[in-house]
Every structure is written in C-alpha cells, then in structure tokens.
C-alpha positions as CSV (number, residue, x, y, z in Angstrom):
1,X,10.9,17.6,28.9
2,X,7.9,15.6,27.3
3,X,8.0,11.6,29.0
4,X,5.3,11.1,26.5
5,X,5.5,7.1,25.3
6,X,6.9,7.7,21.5
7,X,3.7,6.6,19.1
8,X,4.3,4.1,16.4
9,X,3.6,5.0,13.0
10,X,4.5,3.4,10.0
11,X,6.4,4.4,6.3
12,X,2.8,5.2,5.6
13,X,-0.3,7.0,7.4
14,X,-3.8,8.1,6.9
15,X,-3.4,11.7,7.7
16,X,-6.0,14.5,7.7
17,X,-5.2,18.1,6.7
18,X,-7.1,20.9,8.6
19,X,-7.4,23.4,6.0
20,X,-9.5,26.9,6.0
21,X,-12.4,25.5,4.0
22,X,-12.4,21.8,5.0
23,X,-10.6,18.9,6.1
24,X,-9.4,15.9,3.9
25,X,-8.0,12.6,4.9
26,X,-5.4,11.3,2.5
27,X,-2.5,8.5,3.2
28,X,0.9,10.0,3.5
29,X,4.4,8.8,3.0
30,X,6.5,8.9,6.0
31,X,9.6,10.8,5.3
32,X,12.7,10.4,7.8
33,X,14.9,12.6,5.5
34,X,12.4,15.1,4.9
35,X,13.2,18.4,7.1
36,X,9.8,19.1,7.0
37,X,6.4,18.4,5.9
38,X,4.8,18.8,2.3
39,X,1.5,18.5,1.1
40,X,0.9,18.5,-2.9
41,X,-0.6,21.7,-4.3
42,X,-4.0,20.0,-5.5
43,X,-4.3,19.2,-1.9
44,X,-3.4,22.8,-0.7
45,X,-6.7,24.0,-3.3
46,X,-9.0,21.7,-1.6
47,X,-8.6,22.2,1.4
48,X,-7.6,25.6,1.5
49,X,-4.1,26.2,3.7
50,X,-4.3,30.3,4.9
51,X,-2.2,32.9,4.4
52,X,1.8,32.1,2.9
53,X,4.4,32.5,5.5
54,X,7.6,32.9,3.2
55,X,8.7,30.9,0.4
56,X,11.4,28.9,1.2
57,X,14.2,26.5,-1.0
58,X,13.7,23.5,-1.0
59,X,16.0,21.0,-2.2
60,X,14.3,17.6,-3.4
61,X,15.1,15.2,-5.7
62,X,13.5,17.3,-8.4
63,X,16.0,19.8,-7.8
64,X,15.9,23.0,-6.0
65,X,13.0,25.5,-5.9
66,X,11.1,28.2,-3.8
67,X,8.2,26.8,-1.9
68,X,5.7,28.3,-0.2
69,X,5.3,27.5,3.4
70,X,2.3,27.5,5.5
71,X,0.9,26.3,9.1
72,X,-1.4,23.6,9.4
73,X,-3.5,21.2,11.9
74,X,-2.1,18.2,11.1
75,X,-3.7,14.4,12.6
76,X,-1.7,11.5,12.6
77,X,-2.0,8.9,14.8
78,X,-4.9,9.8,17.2
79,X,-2.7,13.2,18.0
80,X,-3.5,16.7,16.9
81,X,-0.4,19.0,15.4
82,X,0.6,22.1,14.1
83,X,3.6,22.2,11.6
84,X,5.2,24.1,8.8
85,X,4.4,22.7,5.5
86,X,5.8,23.8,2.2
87,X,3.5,23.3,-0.7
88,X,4.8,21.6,-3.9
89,X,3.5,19.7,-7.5
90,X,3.5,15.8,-6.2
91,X,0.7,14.9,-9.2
92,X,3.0,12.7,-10.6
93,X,4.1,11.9,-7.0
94,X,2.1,8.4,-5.3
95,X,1.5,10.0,-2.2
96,X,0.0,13.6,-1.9
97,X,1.4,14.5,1.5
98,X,4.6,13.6,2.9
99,X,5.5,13.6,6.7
100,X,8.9,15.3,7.8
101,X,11.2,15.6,10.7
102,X,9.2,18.8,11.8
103,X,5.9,16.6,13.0
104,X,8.3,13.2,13.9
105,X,10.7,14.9,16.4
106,X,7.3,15.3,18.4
107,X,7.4,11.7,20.3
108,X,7.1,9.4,16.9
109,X,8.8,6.4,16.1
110,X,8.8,5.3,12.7
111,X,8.2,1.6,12.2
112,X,7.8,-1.0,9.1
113,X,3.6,-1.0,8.0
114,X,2.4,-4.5,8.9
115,X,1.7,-6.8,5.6
C-alpha cells in the first residue's frame, strides 16, 4: 500500500507528453469523470505516441466511437507516469489533453485552481 501524501492538483495543469520524437508541454483539463486519459490527435502527430494498443469505445459527449489507445510518460505535478491514453479530435476542444481517473487514482487530489 502506497502512504504517499496525495498531491494537489487543480481542474487544470501544465502537463508534458513524452512522445517517441519529442516532448511537448501543454495545459490539460482535469477530468474526474474521465475513465482515462486523452490527448487530442494533433498532439498525438507531434509528439509522436508509439505503437497502437487496441482501439477501444469510448463514450464522450460526442457520442460513441473507437479510439485508439496508447502508453505514454506522462508529468504532472513534479511526478513521472505511465498511463493508457486514447487519442481523439479535441481541435474544436479548449484543452488538447485531458487527465482521467487512470493517472488520479495514483495519490492525486483534485482541488479548485487558485484565482
């Protein structure tokens, strides 16, 4: 069992994506009802995410569709994590990446950004 002290992170975060060709830094919505994470498929070009897993539905508020998933080095909050994330269109989305349950279950507590 991890005793690790939960870290605080707010509803939204300068997170950096490890890809295979480089590594971007990009603020990310914090997503409580999110299973897991998602990064938008611009994002996914840039950076370069590996090999596809599976493809996996995915049920969003734009309805239901298959997703590819992949594993990637995700930093947030001074800590270094691997996760599943499924890559889908977010252009017309504000944020490019969204954080899910799969990367907060890890020790973080979600808390309101300061003003």
């Amino acid at each position: 069992m991890n005793h690790m002290k939960p870290t605080k992170i707010g509803f939204k975060e300068k997170v950096t994506f490890v890809g295979t060709k480089k590594e971007k830094t990009v603020l990310a919505r914090i997503d409580t009802g999110a299973k897991r994470c998602s990064i938008g498929r611009a994002l996914a070009e840039e950076i370069g995410t590996g090999k596809i897993i599976e493809l996996k539905k995915v049920k969003s508020s734009m309805g239901e569709t298959d997703r590819p998933i992949v594993k990637l080095l995700i930093k947030i909050a001074g800590r270094n994590i691997r996760a599943y994330c499924s890559i889908a269109d977010r252009a017309k989305l504000k944020y490019p990446a969204l954080i899910g349950r799969n990367v907060l279950k890890r020790g973080f507590v979600v808390e309101e950004n300061e003003k």
